[in-house]
C-alpha positions as CSV (number, residue, x, y, z in Angstrom):
1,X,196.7,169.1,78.1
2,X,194.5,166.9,80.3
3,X,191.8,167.0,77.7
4,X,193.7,166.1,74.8
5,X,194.9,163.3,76.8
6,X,191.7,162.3,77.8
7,X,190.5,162.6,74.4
8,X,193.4,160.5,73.3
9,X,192.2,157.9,75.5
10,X,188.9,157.8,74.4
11,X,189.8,157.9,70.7
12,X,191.9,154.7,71.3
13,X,188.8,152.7,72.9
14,X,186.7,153.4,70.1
15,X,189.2,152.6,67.7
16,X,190.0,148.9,70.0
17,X,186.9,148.3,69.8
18,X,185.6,147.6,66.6
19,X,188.9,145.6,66.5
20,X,188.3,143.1,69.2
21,X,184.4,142.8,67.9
22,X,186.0,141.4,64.7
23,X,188.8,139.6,66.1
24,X,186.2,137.7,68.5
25,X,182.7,136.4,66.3
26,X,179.7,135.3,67.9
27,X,179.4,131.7,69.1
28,X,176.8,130.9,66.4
29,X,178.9,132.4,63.3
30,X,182.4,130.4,64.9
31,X,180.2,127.2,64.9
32,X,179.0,127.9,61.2
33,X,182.4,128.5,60.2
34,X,183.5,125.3,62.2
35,X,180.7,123.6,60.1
36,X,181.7,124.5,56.6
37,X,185.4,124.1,57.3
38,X,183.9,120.2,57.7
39,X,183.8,118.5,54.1
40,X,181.9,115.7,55.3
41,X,179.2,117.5,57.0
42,X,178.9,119.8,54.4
43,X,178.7,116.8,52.0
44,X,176.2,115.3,54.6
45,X,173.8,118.4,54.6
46,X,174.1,119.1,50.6
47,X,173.1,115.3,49.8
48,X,170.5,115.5,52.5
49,X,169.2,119.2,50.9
50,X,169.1,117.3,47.1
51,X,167.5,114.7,48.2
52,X,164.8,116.3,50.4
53,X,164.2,118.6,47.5
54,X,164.3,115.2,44.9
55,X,161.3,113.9,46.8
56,X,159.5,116.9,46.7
57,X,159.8,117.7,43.1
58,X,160.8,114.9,41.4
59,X,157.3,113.0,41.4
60,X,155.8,115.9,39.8
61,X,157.9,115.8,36.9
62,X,157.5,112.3,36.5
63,X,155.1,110.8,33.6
64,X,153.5,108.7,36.2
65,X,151.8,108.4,38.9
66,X,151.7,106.3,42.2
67,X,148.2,104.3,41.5
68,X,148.9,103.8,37.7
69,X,149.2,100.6,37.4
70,X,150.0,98.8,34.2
71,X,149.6,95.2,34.4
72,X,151.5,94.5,30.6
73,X,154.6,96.1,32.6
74,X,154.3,93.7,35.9
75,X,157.8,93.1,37.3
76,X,160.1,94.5,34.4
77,X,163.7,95.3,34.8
78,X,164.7,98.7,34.6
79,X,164.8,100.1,30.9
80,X,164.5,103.3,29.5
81,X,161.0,103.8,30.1
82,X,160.7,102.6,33.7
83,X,164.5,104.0,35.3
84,X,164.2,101.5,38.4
85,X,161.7,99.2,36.8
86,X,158.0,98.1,37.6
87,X,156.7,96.4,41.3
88,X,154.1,93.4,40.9
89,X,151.2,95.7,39.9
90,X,153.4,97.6,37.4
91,X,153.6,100.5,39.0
92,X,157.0,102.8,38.6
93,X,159.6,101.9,40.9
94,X,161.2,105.3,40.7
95,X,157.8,107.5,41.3
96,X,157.2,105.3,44.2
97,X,160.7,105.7,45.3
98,X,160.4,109.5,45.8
99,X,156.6,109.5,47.2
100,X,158.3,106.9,49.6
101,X,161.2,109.4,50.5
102,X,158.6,112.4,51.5
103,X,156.4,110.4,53.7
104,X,159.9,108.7,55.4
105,X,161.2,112.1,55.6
106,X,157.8,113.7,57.1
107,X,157.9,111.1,59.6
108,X,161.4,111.2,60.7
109,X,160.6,115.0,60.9
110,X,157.5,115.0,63.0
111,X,158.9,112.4,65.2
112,X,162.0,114.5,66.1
113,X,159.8,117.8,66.7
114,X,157.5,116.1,68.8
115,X,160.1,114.2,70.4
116,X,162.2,117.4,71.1
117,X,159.3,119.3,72.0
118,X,158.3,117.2,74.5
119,X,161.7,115.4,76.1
120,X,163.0,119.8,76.0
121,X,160.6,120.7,78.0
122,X,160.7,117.7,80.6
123,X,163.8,117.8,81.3
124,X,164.2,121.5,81.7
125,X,160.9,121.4,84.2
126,X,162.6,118.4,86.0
127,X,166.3,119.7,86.2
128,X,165.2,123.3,87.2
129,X,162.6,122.7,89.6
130,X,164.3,118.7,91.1
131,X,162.4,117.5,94.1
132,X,159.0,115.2,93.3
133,X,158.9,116.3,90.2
134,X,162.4,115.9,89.0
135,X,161.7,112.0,90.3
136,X,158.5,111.6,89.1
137,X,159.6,112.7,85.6
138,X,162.7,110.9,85.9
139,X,161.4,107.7,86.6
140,X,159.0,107.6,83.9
141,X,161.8,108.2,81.4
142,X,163.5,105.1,82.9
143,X,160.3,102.8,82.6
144,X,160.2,104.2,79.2
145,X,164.1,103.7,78.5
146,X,164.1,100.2,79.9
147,X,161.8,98.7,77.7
148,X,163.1,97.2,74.7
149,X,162.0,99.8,71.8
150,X,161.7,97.5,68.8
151,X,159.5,94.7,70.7
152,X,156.8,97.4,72.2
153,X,157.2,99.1,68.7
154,X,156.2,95.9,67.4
155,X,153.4,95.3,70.1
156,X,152.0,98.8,69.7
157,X,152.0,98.4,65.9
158,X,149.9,95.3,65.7
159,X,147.3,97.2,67.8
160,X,147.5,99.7,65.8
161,X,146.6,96.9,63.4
162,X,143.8,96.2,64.6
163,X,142.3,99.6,64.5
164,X,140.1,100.9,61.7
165,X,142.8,103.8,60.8
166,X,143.0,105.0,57.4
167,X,146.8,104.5,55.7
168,X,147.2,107.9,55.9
169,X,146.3,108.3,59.6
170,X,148.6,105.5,60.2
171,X,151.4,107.7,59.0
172,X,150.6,110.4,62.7
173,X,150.1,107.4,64.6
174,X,153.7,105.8,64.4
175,X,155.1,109.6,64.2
176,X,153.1,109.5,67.8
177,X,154.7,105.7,68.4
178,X,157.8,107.1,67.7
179,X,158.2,110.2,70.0
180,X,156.8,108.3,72.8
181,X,160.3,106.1,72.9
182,X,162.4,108.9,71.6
183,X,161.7,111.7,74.2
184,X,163.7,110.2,77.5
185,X,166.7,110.1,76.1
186,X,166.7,113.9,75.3
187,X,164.8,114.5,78.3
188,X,167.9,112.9,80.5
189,X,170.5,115.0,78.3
190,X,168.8,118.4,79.2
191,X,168.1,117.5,82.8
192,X,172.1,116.7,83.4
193,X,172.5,120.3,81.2
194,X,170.1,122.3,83.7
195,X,171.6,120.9,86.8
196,X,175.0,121.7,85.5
197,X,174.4,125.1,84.2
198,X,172.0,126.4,87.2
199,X,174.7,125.7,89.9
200,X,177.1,128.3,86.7
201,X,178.1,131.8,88.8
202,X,175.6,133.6,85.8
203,X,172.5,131.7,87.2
204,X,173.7,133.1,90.5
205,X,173.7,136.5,89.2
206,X,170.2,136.2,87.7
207,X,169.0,135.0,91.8
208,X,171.1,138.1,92.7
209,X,169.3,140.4,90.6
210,X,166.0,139.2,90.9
211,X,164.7,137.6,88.0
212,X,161.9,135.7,87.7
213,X,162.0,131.7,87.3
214,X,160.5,131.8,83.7
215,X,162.9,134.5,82.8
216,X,165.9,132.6,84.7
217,X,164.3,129.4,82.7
218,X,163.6,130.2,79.1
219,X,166.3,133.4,79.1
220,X,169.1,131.7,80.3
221,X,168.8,128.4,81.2
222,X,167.8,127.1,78.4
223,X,169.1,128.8,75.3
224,X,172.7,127.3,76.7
225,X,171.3,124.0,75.9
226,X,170.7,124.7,72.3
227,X,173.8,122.9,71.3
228,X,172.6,119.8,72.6
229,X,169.6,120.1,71.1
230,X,170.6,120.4,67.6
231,X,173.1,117.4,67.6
232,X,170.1,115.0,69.6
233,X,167.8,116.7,66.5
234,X,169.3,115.3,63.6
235,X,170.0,111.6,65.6
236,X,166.6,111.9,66.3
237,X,165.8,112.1,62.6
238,X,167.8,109.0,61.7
239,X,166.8,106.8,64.0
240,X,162.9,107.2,63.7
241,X,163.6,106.6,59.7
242,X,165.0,103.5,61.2
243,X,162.0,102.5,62.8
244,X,159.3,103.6,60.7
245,X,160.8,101.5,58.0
246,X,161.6,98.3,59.8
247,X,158.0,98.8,61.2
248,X,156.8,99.2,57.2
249,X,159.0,96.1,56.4
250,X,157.0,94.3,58.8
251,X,153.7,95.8,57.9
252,X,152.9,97.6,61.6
253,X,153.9,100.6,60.1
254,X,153.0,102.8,56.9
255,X,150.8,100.5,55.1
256,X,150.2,100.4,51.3
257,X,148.9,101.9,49.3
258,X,150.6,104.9,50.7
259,X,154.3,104.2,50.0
260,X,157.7,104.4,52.5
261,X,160.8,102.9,52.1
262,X,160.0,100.4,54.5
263,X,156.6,98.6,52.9
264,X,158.6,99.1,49.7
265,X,161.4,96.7,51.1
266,X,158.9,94.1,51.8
267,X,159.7,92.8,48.4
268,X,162.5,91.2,49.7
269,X,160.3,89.2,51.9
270,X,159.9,86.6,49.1
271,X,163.0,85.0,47.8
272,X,162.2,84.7,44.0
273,X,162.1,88.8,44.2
274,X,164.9,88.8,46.6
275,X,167.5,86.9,44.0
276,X,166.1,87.9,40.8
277,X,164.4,91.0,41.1
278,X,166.7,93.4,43.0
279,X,165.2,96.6,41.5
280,X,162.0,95.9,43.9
281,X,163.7,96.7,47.4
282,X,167.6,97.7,46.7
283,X,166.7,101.7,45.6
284,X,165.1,101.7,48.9
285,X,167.4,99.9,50.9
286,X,170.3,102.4,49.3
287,X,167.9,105.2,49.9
288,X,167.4,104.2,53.8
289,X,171.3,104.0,54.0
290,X,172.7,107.2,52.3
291,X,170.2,109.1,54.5
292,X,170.7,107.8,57.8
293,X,174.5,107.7,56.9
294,X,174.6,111.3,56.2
295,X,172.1,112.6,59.0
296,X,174.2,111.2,61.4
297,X,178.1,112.2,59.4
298,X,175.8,116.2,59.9
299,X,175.3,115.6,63.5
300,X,178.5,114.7,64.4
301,X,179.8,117.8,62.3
302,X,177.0,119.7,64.3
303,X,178.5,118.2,67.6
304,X,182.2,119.3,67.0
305,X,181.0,122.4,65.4
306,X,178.9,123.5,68.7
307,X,181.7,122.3,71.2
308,X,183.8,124.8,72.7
309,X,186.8,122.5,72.9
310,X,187.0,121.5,69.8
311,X,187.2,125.3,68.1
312,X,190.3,125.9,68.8
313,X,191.5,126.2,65.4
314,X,188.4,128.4,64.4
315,X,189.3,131.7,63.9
């Protein structure tokens, strides 16, 4: 009788258990569910998919190409040859327009990976370690964070200026311009993370047990500030797009001929394009908009997604 009770038992267990593993998902698949039950980040991340996939493809299917210029077609409205009309050397607004996107996308890409990269890393070292070099660290970001960032993005572009660099190199060197302003503000986020999480009774448990700093560090420490690091990600993205393009509008930035958003809204610059040839910067201009707009409609759906308090109407 004891066994068959005991077997009971155990039959019970095994048969609870596959229950509460289905009743209670994972973290990650509860946040992706939390995500797609959000129309507007869904919208957000299938605009910003079609779009990335636009520039990619789109200029190949196109009929012409950046350099062509035409100089019978200088400055003509949009028709059906031209979609979104000629620029002042003839060239097709529309090709430029999605040759623009990709090297405004690469950038706003590199710059958050680079950025990421870089302020992750600091601020784990300087939240997990603290002392001199939690100061050290910290202090720099502030120099960094208390200089205005358009104004020394403006001073370090006309250096830049003033250095033989091809226009393609130019394109790394403001991704570089750009991650050097972007990375204390992550760096700050993940320092306040460590110093909160380390203190947590698991990090105690891993001191208890034994576990080395780089496994205490990169095993535990830090894949609990993940979260974080997705939502800073995407703002990331937008706001070096931001920059790169009013650097471009003001020539410090991408340079022609290589094309951006940006040095494509330089058109507006002079007045007799700006009130009678609106085809020159306004697909830009929307272009600049509807992306930012949307990366940061995803991070916000990211944030509330990734936030324990606000799931608790995810099942």
């Amino acid at each position: 009788m004891i066994g068959s009770l005991f077997s009971t038992n155990r039959r019970l267990r095994e048969a609870v258990i596959p229950t509460l593993a289905q009743a209670a998902p994972s973290p990650w698949r509860q946040a992706c569910r939390a995500l797609m039950r959000n129309p507007l980040a869904m919208i957000s991340l299938t605009l910003l998919l079609v779009m990335a996939v636009w520039c990619v493809l789109g200029p190949l299917w196109s009929p012409w190409r950046d350099g062509a210029t035409d100089v019978l077609m200088i400055n003509k409205a949009p028709n059906a040859t031209h979609w979104l009309g000629t620029d002042f050397l003839g060239r097709d607004v529309y090709t430029r327009l999605l040759l623009a996107g990709r090297i405004s996308l690469i950038v706003g890409l590199l710059t958050m990976l680079l950025s990421v990269t870089l302020g992750y890393l600091l601020g784990a070292v300087a939240g997990y370690l603290g002392g001199l070099t939690d100061k050290l660290i910290m202090r720099l970001a502030d120099l960094v964070m208390t200089i205005p960032s358009l104004p020394l993005l403006i001073v370090m572009g006309a250096m830049l200026s003033e250095l033989d660099f091809s226009s393609d190199a130019r394109i790394y060197m403001v991704v570089i311009m750009l991650s050097l302003l972007e990375w204390p503000k992550l760096a700050r986020l993940v320092r306040g993370q460590i110093l909160s999480l380390r203190e947590r009774d698991f990090m105690q448990a891993t001191r208890v047990l034994g576990l080395s700093a780089r496994r205490r560090l990169f095993g535990h420490l830090l894949p609990n500030t993940v979260p974080i690091l997705m939502v800073m990600a995407t703002m990331a993205v937008a706001n070096a797009i931001l920059s790169e393009s009013a650097l471009s509008y003001l020539g410090l930035g991408v340079v022609p001929p290589t094309p951006s958003w940006g040095n494509m809204m330089d058109a507006a610059n002079s007045l007799i394009d700006f009130q009678r040839r609106p085809w020159l910067w306004m697909p830009p201009g929307v272009a600049i908009l509807v992306t930012v707009v949307a990366i940061n409609v995803l991070g916000d759906g990211l944030r509330d997604a990734l936030d324990p308090k606000m799931k608790r109407g995810v099942r």
